[in-house]
C-alpha positions as CSV (number, residue, x, y, z in Angstrom):
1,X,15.7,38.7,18.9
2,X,14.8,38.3,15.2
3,X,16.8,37.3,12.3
4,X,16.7,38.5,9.4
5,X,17.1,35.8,6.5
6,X,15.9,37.8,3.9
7,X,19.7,39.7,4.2
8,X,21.7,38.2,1.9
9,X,22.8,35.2,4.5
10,X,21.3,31.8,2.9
11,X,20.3,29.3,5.4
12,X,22.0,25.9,6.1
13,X,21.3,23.1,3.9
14,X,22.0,20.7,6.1
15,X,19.5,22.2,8.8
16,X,16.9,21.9,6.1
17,X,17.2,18.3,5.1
18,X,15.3,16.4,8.1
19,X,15.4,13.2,9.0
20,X,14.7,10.6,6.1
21,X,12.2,8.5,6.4
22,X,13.3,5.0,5.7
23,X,16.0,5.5,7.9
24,X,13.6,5.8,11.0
25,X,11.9,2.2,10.3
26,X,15.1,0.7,10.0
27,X,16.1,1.8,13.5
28,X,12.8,0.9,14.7
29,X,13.3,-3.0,14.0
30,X,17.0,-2.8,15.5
31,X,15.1,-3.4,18.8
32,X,13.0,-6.4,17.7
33,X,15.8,-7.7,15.7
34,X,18.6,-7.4,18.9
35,X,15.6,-9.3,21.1
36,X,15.1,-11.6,18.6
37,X,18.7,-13.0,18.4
38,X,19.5,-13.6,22.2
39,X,15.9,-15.6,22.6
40,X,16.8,-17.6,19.6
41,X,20.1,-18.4,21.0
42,X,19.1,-19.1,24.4
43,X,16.6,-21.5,23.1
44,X,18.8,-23.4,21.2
45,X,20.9,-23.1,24.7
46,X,18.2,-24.7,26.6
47,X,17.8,-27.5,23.6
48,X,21.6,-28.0,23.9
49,X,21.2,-28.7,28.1
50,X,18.1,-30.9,27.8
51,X,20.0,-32.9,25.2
52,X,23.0,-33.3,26.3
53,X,22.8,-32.2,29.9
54,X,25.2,-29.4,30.2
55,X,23.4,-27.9,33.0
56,X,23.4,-24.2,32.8
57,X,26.1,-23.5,30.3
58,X,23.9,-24.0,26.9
59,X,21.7,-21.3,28.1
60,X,24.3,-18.6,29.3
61,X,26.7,-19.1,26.3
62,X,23.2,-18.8,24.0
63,X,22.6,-15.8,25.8
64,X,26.2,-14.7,25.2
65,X,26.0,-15.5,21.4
66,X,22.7,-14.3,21.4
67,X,23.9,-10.6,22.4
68,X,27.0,-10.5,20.2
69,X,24.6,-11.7,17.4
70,X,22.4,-9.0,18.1
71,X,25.1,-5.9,19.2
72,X,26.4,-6.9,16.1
73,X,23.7,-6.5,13.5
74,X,22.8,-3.4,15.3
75,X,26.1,-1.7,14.7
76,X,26.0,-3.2,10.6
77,X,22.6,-1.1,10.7
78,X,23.8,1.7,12.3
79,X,26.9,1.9,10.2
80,X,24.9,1.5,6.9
81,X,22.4,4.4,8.5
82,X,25.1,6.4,9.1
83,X,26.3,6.1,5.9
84,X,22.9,6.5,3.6
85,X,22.9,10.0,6.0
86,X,26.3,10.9,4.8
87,X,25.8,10.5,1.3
88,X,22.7,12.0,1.3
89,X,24.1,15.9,3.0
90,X,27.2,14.9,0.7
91,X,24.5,15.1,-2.7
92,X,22.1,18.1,-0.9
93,X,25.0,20.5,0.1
94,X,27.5,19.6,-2.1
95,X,30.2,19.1,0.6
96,X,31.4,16.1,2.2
97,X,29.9,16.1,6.2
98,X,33.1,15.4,7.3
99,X,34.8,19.0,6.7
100,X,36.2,20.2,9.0
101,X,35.0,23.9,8.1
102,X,31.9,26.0,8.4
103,X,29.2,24.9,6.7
104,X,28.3,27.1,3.7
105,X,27.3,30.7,4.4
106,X,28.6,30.7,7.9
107,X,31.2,32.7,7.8
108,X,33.2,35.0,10.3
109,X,31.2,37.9,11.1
């Protein structure tokens, strides 16, 4: 079936917007970054057990730390992500992305 966009219907701006760019290589180092903080913490955990000698415990509570560390930073990135996307449909179509009506030119047929 072919559609005519030459009648008078204007396409979606926000369909024509793509991903942006910088936003991609931030997600990318999310990964690295969530790794990085649980095998920082559970080697400070291991330091703490061979210093003090508390067995298991400084390596599973660095682990634990280690993953809030790192679940947290990911959801600052993916909030601030979200956000740069927001404002930027918000400044290309004109209309904030959390409307709750259709998007410009899709009307009732």
């Amino acid at each position: 079936m072919h559609i005519d966009r030459d009648a008078g219907e204007p396409p979606d701006p926000v369909s024509l917007l793509g991903p942006e760019p910088s936003s991609h290589g931030q997600l990318i180092g999310l990964g690295v970054q969530f790794a990085a903080a649980i095998v920082l913490c559970v080697f400070v955990g291991q330091w703490v057990d061979r210093r003090f000698g508390a067995g298991p415990w400084g390596v599973l509570v660095g682990a634990g730390v280690g993953f809030a560390a790192g679940f947290y930073a990911l959801l600052r990135a993916a909030r601030r992500v979200n956000r740069t996307e927001e404002s930027r449909v918000t400044a290309k179509t004109g209309r904030d992305s959390r409307d709750n009506g259709p998007p410009p030119g899709r009307g009732d047929p």
